[in-house]
C-alpha positions as CSV (number, residue, x, y, z in Angstrom):
1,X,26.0,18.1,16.1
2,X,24.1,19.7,19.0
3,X,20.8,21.8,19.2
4,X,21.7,25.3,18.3
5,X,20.2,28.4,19.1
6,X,16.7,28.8,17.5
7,X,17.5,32.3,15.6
8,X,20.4,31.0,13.9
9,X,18.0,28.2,12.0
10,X,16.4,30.7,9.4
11,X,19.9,31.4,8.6
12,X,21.2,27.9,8.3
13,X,18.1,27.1,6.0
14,X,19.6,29.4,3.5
15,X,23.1,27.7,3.6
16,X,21.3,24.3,3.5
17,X,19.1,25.8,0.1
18,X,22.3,26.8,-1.3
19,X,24.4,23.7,-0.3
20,X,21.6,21.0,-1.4
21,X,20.7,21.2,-4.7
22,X,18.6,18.3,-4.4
23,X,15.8,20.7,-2.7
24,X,16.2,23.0,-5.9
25,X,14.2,20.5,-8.1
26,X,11.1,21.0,-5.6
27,X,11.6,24.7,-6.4
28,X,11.9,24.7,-10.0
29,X,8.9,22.1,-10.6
30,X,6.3,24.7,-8.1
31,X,7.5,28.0,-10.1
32,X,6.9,25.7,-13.3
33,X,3.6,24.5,-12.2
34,X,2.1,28.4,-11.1
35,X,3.7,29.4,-14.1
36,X,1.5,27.2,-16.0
37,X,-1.5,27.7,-14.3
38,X,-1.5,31.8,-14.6
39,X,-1.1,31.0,-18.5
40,X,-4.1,28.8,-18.5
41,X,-6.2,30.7,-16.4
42,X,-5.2,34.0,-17.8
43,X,-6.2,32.3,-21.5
44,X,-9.5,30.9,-20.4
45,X,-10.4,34.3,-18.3
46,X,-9.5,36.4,-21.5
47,X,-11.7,33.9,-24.2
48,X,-14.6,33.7,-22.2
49,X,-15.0,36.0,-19.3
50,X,-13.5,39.2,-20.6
51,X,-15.9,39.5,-23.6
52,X,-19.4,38.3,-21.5
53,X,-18.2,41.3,-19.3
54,X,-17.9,43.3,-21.6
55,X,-21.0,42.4,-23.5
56,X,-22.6,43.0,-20.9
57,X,-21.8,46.1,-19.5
58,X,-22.1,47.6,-23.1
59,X,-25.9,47.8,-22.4
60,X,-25.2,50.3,-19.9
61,X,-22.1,52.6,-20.9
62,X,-20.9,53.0,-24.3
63,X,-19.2,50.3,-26.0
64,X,-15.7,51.3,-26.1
65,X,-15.7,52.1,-22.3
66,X,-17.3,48.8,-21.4
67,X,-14.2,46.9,-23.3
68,X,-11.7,49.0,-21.1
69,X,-13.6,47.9,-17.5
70,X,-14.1,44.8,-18.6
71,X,-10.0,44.4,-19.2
72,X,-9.2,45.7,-15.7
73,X,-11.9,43.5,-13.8
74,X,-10.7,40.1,-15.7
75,X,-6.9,41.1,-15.0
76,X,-8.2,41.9,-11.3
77,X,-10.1,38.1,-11.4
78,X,-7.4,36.8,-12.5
79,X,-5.1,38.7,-9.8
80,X,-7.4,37.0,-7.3
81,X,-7.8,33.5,-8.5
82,X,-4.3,33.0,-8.7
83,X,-3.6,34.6,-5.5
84,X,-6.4,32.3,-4.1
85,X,-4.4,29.1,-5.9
86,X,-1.1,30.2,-5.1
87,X,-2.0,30.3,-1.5
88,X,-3.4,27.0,-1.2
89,X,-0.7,25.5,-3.4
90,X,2.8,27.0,-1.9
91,X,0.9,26.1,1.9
92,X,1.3,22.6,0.1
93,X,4.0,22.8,-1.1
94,X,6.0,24.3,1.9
95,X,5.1,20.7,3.2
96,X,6.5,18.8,0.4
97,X,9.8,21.1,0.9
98,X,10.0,20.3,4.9
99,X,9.0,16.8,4.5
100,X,12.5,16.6,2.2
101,X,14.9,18.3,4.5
102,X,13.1,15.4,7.4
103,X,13.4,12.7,5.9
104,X,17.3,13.7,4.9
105,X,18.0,15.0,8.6
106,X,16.1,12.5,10.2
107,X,16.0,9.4,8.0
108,X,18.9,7.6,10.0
109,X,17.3,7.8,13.3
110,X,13.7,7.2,12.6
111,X,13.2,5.5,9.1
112,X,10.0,3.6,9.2
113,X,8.2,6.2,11.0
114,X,9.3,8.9,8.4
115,X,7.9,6.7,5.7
116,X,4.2,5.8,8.1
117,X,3.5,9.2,8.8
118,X,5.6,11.3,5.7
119,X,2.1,11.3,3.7
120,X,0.1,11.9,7.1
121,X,-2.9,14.4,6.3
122,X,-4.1,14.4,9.9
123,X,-7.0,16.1,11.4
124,X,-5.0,18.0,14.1
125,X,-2.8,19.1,11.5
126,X,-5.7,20.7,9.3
127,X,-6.9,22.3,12.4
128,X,-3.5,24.0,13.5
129,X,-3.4,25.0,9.8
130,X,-6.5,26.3,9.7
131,X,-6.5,28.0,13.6
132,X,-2.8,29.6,13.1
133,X,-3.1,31.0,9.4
134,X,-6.7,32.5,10.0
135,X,-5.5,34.1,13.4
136,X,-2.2,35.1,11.7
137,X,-4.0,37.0,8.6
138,X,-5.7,38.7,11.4
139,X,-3.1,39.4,13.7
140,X,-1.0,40.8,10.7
141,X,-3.9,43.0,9.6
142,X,-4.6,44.2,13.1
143,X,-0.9,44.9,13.4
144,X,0.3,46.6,10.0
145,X,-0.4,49.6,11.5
146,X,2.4,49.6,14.1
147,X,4.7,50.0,11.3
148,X,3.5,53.6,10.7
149,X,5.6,54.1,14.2
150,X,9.0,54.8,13.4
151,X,11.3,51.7,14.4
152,X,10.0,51.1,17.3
153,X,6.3,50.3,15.7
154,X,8.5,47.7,13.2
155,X,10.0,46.0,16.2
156,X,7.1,45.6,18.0
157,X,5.2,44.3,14.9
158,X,8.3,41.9,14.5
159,X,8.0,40.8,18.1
160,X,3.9,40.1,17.9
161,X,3.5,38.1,14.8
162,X,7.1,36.2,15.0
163,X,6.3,34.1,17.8
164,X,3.0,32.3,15.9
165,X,4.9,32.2,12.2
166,X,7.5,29.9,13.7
167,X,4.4,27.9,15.4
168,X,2.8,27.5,12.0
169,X,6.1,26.4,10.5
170,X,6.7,23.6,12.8
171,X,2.3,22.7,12.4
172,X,4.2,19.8,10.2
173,X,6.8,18.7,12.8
174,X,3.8,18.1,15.0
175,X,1.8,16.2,13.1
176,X,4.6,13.9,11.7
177,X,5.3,12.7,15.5
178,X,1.9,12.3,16.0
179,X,1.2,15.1,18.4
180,X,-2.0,16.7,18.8
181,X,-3.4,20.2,18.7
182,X,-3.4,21.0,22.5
183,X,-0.1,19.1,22.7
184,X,1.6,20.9,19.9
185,X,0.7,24.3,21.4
186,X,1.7,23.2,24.8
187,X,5.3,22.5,23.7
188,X,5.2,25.9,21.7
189,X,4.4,27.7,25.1
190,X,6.8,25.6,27.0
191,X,9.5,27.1,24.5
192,X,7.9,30.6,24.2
193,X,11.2,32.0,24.0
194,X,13.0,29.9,21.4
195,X,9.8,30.3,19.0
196,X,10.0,34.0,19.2
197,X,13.4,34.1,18.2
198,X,13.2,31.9,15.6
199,X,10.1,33.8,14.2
200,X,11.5,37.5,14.6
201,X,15.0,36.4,12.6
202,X,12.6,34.7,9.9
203,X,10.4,37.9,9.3
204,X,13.3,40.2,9.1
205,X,14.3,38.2,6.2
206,X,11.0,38.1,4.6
207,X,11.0,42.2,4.8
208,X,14.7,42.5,2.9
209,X,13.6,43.1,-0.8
210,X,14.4,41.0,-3.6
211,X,15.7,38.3,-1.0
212,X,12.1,37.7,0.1
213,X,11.3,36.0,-3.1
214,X,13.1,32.9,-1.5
215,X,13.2,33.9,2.4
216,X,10.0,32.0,2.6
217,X,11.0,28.8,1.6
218,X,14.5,29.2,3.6
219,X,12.6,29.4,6.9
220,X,10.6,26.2,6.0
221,X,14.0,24.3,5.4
222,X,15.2,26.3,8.6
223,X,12.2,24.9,10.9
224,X,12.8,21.5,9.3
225,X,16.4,21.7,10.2
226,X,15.5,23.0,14.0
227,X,12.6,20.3,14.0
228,X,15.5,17.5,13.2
229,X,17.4,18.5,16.1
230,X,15.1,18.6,18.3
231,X,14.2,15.7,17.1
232,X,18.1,14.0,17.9
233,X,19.3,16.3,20.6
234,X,16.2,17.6,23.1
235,X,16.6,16.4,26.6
236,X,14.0,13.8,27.1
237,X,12.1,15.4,29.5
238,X,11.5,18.5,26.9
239,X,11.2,16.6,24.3
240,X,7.5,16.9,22.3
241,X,7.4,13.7,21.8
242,X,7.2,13.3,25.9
243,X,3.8,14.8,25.2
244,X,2.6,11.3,24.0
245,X,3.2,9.5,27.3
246,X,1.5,12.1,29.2
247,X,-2.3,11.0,29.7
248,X,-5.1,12.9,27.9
249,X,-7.3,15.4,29.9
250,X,-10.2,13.1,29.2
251,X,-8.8,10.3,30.4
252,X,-7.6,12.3,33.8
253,X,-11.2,13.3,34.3
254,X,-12.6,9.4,34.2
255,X,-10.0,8.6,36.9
256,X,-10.7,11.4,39.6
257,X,-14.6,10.2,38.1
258,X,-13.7,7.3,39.3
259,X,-11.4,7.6,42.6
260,X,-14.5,9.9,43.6
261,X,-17.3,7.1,43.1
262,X,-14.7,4.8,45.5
263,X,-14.5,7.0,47.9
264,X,-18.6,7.9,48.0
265,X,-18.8,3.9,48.4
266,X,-16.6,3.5,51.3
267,X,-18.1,6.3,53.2
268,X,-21.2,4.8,52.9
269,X,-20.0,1.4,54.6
270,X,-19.6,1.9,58.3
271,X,-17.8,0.2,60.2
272,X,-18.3,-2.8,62.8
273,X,-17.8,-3.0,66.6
274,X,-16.2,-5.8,67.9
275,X,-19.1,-7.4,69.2
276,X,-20.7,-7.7,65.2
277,X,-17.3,-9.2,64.4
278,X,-17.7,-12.2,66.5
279,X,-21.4,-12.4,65.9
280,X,-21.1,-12.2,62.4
281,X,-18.2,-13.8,62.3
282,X,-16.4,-11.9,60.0
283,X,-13.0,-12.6,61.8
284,X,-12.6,-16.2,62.7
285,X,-9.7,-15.7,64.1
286,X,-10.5,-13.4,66.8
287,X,-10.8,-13.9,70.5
288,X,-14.4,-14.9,71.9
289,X,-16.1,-11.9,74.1
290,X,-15.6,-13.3,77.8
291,X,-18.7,-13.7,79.3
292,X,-19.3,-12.1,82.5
């Protein structure tokens, strides 16, 4: 086994999907579970929302026209309440799915720190979440209109938005080793290159129809996989975790503080001629001043 080119790991998390059905069961049980909750929030919308609506709009349009507005805007609340859950829950459970492929890549080599940090929630994490998916939505939404531009406006929307998808996929990887926000974002732009790659190849996938219903989840399992060889196979020197040995800025800035305040100190001492030496004697040893 060896560290492989980043682009080819979106495509080796869809052999891995296919070849590991024990990853299928994580699937299975999060379509389940939004499958339930549409059910029961489409039910409760419908019993009580949809007939208040429409009760109420009755009092300004005629009756049989405030039924029909009131249908649409409960299947559009619905539309966005589950859209709003959906988001939150497949963020989480993208987690659950990359935490899998970890510990089963990576359980051999680093065992008891997989099960200390597996369950980490960490505040650097929540903040890369939070920074990457906000300036992602906006970055997507500033950029959809490059696809207008015949191929060329695709490839450059590719290129753009690929490099910080494969950052957010690996948010995970980071926080598992224990690396913070800065440091996470420093190795990313170390490995500009490799991040790109990986993230153009993953967004190709997730524009093929039909096959985009999964692509998602493959390039999770992908940047789990990648993360796991890094992980086993980085040169030392590159590796993230070589991050955590380097000292923080903070602590930096209270040395060169502190070298500074030495040096005013000895600046302000000057220094003694020979005669104050053997006055004062401050060297014992030293030769008396001949007298004349």
């Amino acid at each position: 086994m060896t560290l492989h080119q980043s682009h080819s790991y979106p495509i080796r998390g869809f052999f891995y999907l296919i070849q590991h059905r024990s990853i299928w069961r994580y699937i299975i049980r999060a379509l389940i579970i939004m499958i339930l909750v549409s059910i029961i929030i489409s039910i409760l919308l419908f019993l009580f929302v949809f007939p208040s609506q429409a009760n109420g709009l009755s009092k300004y349009m005629a009756n049989w026209i405030s039924w029909i507005i009131s249908f649409i805007l409960t299947l559009f609340e619905i539309g966005i309440i589950i859209l709003i859950f959906s988001s939150l829950y497949i963020a989480y459970y993208m987690d659950v799915i990359f935490d899998a492929v970890w510990r089963q890549e990576t359980m051999i080599i680093n065992e008891n720190e997989t099960r200390e940090r597996i369950l980490s929630t960490s505040l650097s994490c929540i903040k890369s979440f939070l920074t990457l998916i906000i300036f992602r939505v906006f970055l997507v939404v500033l950029t959809s209109p490059l696809n207008i531009i015949p191929i060329f406006g695709t490839i450059l929307y590719i290129y753009i938005n690929g490099y910080y998808y494969a950052w957010s996929l690996h948010c995970r990887y980071f926080d598992l080793i224990g690396l913070t926000f800065a440091q996470g974002k420093h190795f990313v732009e170390q490995n500009r290159l490799d991040y790109t790659r990986f993230g153009i190849v993953a967004i190709l996938f997730e524009m093929i129809p039909f096959l985009n219903i999964i692509t998602p989840i493959t390039n999770v399992i992908g940047s789990a996989i990648w993360a796991s060889h890094i992980e086993r196979f980085k040169q030392p020197l590159e590796h993230p975790r070589s991050y955590l040995l380097s000292p923080t800025p903070t602590l930096i800035k209270e040395e060169e503080n502190d070298y500074r305040r030495k040096i005013s100190e000895k600046e302000k001492v000057s220094s003694s001629n020979y005669k104050q030496v053997i006055e004062n004697n401050i060297y014992p040893s030293a030769p008396p001043i001949e007298k004349e």
